[in-house]
Structure formats: structure tokens, C-alpha cells
PDB file of N, H, CA, C and O in Angstrom:
ATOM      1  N   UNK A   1       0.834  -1.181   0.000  1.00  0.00           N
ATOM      2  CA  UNK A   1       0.000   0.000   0.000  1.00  0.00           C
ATOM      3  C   UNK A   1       0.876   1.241   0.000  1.00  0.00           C
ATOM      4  O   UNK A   1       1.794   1.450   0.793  1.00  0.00           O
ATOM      5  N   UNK A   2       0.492   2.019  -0.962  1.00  0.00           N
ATOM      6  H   UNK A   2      -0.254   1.849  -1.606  1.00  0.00           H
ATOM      7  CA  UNK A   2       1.110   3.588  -0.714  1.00  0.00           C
ATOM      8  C   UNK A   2       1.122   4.443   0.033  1.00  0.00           C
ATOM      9  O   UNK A   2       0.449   4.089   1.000  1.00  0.00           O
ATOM     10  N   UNK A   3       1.501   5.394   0.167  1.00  0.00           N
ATOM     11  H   UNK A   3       2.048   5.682  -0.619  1.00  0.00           H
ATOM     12  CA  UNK A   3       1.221   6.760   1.097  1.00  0.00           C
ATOM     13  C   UNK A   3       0.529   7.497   0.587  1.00  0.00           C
ATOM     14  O   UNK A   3       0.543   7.974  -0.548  1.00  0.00           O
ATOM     15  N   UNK A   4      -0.389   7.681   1.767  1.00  0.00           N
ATOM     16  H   UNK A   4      -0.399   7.294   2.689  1.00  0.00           H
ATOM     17  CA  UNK A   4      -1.842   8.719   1.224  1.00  0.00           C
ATOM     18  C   UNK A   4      -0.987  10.057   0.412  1.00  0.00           C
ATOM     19  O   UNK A   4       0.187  10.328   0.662  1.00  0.00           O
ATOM     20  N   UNK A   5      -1.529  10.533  -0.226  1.00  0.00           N
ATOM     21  H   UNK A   5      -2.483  10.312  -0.429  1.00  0.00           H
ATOM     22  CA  UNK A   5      -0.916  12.034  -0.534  1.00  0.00           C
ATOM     23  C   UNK A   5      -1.811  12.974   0.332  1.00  0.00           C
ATOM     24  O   UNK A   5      -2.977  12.879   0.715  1.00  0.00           O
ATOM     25  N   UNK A   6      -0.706  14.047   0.524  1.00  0.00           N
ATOM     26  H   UNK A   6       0.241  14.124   0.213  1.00  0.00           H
ATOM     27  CA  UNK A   6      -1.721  15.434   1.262  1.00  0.00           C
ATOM     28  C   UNK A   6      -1.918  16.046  -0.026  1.00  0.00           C
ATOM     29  O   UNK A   6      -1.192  16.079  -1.020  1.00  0.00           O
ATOM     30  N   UNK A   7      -3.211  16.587   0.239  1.00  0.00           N
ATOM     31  H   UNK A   7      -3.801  16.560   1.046  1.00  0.00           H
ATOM     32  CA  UNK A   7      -3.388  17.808  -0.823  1.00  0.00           C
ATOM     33  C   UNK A   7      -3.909  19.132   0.024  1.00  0.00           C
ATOM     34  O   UNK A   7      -4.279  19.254   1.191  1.00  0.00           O
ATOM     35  N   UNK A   8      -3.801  19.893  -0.864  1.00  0.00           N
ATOM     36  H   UNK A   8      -3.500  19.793  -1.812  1.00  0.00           H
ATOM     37  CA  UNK A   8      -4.005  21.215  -0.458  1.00  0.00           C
ATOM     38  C   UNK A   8      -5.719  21.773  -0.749  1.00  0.00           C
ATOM     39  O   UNK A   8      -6.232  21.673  -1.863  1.00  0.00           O
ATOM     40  N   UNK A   9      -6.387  22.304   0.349  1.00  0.00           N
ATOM     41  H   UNK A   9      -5.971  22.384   1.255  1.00  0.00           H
ATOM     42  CA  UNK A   9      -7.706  23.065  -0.010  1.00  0.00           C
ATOM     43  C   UNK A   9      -7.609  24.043  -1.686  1.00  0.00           C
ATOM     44  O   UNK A   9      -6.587  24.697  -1.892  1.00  0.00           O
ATOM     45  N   UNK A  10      -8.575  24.033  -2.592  1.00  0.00           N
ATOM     46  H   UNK A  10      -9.405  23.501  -2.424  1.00  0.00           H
ATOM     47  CA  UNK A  10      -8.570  24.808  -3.237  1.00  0.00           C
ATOM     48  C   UNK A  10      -9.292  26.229  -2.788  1.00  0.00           C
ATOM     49  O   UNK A  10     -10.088  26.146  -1.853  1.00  0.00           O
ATOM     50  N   UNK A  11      -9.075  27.498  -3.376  1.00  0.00           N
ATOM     51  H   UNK A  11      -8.428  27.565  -4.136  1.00  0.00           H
ATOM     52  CA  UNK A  11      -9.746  28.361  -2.929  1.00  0.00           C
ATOM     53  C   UNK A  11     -11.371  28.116  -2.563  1.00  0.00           C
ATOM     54  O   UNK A  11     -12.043  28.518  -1.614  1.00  0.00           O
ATOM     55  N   UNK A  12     -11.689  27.334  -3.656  1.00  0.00           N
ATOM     56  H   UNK A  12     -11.142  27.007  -4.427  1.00  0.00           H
ATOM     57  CA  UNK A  12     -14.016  27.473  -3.661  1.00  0.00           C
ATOM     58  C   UNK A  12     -13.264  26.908  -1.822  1.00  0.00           C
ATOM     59  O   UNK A  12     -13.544  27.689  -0.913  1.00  0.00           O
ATOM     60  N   UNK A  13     -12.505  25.796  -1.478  1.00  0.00           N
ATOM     61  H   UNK A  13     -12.278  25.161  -2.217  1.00  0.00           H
ATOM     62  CA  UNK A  13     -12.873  24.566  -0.369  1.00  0.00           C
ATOM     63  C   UNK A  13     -12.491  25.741   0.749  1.00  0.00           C
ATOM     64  O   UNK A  13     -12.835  25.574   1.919  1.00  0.00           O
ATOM     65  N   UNK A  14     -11.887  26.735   0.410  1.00  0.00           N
ATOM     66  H   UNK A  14     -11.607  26.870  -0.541  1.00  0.00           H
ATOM     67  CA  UNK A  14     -10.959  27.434   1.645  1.00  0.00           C
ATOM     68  C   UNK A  14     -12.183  28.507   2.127  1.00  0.00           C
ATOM     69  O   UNK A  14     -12.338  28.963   3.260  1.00  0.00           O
ATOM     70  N   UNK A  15     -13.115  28.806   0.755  1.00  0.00           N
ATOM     71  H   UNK A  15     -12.988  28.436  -0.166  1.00  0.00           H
ATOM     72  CA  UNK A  15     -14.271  29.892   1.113  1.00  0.00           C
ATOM     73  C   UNK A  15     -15.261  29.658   1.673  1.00  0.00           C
ATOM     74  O   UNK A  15     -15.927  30.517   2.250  1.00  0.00           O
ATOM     75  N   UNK A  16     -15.657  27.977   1.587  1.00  0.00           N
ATOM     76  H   UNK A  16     -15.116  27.278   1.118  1.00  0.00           H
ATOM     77  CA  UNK A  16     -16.561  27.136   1.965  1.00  0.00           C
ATOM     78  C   UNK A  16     -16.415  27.238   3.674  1.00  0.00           C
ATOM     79  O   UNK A  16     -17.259  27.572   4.505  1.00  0.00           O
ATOM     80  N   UNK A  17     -15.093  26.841   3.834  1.00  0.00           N
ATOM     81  H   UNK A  17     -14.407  26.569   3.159  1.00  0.00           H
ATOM     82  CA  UNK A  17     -14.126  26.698   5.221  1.00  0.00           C
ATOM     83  C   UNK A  17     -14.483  27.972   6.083  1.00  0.00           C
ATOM     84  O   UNK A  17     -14.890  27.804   7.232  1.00  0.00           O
ATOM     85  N   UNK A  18     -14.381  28.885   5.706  1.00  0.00           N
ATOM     86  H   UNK A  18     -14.051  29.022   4.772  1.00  0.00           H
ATOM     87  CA  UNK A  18     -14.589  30.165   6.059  1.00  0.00           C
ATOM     88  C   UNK A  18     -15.948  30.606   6.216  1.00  0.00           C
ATOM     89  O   UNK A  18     -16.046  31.641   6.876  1.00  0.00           O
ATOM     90  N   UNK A  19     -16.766  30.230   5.896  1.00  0.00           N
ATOM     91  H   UNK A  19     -16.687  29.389   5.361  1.00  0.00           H
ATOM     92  CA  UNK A  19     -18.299  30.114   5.665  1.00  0.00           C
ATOM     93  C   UNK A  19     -18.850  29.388   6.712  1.00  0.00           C
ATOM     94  O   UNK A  19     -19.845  29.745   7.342  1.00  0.00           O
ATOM     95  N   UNK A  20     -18.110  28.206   6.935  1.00  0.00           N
ATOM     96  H   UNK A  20     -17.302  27.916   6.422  1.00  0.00           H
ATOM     97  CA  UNK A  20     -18.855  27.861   7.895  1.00  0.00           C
ATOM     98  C   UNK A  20     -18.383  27.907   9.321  1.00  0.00           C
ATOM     99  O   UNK A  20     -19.073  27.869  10.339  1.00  0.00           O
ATOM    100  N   UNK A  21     -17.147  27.992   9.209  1.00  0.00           N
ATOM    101  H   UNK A  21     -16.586  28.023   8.382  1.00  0.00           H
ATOM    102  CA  UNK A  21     -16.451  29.329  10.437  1.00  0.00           C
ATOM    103  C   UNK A  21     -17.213  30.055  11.361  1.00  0.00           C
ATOM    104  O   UNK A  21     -17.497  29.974  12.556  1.00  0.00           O
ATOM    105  N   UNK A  22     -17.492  30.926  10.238  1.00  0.00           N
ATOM    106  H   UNK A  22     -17.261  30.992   9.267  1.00  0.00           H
ATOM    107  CA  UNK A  22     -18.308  32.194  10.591  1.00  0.00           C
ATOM    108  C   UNK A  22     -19.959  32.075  10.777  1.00  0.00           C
ATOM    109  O   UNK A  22     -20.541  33.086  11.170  1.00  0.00           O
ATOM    110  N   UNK A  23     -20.751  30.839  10.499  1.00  0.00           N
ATOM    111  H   UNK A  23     -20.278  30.018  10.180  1.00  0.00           H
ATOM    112  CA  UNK A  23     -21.731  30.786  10.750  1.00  0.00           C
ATOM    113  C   UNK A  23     -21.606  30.134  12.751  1.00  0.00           C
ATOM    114  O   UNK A  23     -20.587  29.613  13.205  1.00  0.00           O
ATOM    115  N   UNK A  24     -22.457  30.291  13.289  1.00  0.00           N
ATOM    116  H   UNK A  24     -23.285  30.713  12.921  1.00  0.00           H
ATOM    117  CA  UNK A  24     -22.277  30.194  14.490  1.00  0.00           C
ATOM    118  C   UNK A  24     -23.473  29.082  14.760  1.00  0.00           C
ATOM    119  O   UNK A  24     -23.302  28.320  15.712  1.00  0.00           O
ATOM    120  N   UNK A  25     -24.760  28.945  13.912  1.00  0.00           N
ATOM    121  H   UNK A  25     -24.899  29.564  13.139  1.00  0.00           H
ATOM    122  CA  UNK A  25     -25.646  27.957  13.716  1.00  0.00           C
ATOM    123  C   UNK A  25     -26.436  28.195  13.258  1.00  0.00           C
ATOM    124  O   UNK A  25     -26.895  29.337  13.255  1.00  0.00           O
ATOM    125  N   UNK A  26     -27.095  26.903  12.486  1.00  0.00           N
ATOM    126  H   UNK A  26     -26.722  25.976  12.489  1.00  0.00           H
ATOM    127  CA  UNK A  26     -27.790  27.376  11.210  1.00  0.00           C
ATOM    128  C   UNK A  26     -27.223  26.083  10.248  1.00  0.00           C
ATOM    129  O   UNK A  26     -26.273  25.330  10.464  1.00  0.00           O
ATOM    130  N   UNK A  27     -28.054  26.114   9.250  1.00  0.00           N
ATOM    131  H   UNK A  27     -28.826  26.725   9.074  1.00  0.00           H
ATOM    132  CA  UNK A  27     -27.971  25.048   8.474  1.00  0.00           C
ATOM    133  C   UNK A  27     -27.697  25.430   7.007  1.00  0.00           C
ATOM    134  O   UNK A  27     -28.519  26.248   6.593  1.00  0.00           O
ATOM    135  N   UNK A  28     -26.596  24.995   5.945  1.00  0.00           N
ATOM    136  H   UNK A  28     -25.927  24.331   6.280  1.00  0.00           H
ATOM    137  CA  UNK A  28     -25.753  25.436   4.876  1.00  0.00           C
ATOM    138  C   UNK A  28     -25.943  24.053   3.496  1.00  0.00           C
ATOM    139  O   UNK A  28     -25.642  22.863   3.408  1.00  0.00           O
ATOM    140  N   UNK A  29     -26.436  24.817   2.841  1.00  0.00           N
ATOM    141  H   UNK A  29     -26.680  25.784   2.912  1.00  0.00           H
ATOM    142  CA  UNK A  29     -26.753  23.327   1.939  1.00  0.00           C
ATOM    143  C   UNK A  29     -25.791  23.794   0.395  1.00  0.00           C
ATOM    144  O   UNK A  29     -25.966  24.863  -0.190  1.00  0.00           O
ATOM    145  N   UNK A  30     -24.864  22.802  -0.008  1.00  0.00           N
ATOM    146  H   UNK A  30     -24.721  21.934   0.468  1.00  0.00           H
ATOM    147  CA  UNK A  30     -24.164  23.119  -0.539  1.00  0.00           C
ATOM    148  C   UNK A  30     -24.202  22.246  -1.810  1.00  0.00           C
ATOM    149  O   UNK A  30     -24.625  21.094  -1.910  1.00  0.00           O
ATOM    150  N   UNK A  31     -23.788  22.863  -2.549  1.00  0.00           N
ATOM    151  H   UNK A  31     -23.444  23.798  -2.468  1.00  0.00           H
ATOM    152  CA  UNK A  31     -23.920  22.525  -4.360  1.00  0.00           C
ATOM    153  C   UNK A  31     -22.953  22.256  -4.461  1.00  0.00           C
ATOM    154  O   UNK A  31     -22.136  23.099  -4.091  1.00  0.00           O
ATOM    155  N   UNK A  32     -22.328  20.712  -5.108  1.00  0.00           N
ATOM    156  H   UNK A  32     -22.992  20.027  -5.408  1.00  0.00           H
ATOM    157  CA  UNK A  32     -20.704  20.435  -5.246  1.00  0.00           C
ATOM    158  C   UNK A  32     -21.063  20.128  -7.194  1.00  0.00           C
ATOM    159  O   UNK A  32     -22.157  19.696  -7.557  1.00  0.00           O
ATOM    160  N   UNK A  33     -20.221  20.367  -7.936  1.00  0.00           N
ATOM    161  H   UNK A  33     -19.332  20.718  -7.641  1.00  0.00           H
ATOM    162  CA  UNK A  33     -19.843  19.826  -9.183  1.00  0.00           C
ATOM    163  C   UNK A  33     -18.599  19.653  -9.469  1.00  0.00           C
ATOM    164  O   UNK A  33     -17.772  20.559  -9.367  1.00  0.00           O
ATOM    165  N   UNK A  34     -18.196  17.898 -10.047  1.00  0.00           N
ATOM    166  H   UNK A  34     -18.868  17.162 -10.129  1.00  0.00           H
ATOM    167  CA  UNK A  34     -16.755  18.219 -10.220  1.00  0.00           C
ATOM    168  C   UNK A  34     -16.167  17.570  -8.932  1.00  0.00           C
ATOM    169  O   UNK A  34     -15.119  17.009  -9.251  1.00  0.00           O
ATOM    170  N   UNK A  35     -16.376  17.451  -7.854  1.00  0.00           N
ATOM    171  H   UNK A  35     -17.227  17.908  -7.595  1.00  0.00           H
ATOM    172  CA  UNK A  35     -15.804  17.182  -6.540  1.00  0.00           C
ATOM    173  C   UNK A  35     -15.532  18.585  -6.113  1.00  0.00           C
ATOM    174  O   UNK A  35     -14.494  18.569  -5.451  1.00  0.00           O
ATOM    175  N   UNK A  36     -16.035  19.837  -6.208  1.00  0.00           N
ATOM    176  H   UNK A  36     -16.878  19.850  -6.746  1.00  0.00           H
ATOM    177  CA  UNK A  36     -15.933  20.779  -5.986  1.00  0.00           C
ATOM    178  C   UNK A  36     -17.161  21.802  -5.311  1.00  0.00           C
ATOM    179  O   UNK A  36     -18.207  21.753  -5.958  1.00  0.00           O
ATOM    180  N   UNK A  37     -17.181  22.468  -4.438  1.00  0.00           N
ATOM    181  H   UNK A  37     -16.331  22.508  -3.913  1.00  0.00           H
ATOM    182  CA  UNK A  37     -17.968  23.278  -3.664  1.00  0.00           C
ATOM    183  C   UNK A  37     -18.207  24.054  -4.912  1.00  0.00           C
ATOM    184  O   UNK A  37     -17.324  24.179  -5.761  1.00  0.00           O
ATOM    185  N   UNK A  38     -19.649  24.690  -5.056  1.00  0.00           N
ATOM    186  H   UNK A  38     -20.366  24.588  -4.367  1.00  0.00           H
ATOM    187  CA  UNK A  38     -19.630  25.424  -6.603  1.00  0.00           C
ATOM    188  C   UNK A  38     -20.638  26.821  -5.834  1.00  0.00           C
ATOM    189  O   UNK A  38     -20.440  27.940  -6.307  1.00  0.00           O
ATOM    190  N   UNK A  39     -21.929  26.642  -4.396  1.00  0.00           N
ATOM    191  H   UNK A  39     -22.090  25.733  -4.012  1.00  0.00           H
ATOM    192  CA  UNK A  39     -22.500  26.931  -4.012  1.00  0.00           C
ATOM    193  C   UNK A  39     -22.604  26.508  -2.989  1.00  0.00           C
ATOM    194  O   UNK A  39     -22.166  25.417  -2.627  1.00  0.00           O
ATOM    195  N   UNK A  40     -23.410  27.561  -2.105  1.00  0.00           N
ATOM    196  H   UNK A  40     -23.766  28.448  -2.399  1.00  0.00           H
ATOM    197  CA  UNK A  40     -24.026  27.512  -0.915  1.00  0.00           C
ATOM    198  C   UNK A  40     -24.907  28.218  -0.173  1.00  0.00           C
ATOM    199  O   UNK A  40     -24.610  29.372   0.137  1.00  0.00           O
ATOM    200  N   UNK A  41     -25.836  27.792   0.139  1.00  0.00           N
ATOM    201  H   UNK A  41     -26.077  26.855  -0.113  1.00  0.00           H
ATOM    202  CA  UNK A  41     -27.407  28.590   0.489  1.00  0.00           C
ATOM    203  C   UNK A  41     -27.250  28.412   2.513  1.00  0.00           C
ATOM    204  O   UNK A  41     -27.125  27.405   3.210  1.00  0.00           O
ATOM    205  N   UNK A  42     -27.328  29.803   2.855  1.00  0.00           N
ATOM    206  H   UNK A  42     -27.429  30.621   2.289  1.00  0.00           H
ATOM    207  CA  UNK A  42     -27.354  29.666   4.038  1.00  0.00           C
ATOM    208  C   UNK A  42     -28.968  29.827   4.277  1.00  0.00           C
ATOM    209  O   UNK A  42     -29.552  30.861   3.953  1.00  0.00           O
ATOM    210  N   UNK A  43     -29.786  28.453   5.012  1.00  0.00           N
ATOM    211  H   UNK A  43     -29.312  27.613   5.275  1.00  0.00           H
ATOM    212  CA  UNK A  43     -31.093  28.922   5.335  1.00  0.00           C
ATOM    213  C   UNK A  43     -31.052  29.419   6.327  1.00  0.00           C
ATOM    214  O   UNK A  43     -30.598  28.921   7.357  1.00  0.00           O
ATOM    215  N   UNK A  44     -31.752  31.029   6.130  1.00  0.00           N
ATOM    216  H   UNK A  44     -32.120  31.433   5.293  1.00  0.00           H
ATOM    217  CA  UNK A  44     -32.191  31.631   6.988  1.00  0.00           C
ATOM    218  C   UNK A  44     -33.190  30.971   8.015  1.00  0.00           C
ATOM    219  O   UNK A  44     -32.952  30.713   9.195  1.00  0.00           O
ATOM    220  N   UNK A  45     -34.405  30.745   7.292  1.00  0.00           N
ATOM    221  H   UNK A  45     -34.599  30.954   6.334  1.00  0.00           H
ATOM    222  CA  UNK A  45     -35.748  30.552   8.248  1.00  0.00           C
ATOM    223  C   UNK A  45     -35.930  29.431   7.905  1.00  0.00           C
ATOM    224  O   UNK A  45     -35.584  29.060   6.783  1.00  0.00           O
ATOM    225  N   UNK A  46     -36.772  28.261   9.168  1.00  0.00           N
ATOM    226  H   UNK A  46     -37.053  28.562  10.079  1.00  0.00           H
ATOM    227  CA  UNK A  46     -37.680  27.483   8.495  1.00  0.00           C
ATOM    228  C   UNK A  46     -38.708  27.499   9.574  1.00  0.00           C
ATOM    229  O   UNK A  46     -38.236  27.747  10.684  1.00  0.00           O
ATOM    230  N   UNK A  47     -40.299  27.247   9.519  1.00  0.00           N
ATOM    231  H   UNK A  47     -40.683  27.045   8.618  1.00  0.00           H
ATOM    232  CA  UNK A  47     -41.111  27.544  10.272  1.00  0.00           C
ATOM    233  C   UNK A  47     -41.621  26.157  10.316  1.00  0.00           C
ATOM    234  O   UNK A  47     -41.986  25.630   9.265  1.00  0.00           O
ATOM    235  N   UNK A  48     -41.673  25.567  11.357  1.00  0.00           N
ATOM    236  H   UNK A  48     -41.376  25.996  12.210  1.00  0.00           H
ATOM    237  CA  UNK A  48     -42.735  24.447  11.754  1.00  0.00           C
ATOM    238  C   UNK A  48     -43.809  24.216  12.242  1.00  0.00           C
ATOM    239  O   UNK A  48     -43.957  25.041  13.143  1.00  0.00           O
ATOM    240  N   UNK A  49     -45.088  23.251  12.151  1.00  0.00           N
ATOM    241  H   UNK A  49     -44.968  22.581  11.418  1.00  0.00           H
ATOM    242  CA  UNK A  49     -46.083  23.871  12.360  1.00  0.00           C
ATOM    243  C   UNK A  49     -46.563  22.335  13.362  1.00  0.00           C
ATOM    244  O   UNK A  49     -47.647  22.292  13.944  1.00  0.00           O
TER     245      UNK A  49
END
């Protein structure tokens, strides 16, 4: 067996990183294409009944 390789965050993965950092709670639904973060919807609200 080989040695894993490290790789490095790309910027979209480093903004993603930072995104959810800074959210404190709350729920983030994210759009990947590619193996790549492309989007992300921070939901504000959801109301239950």
C-alpha cells in the first residue's frame, strides 16, 4: 500500500471553510460539481407547524 498524498484546499474549499467558520448555527446546503464546492445557500428561516 502507498502513502496517502496530502493535498491542499482549493480556494471554492478554503471559502466554503470560512463560511462555515463564521456561521455560528444554522444550516448550509451546498452545491458540489466536479468534486468541488460550486455553491451555498445559508437557510435563513424554516417555520414548523
Amino acid at each position: 500500500m502507498g502513502e496517502k498524498e496530502l493535498s491542499k484546499n482549493t480556494e471554492k474549499e478554503e471559502k466554503l471553510l470560512q463560511l462555515i467558520r463564521e456561521l455560528k448555527f444554522g444550516e448550509i446546503h451546498i452545491y458540489v460539481a466536479d468534486g468541488q464546492p460550486v455553491r451555498a445557500e445559508e437557510i435563513k428561516r424554516s417555520v414548523k407547524f
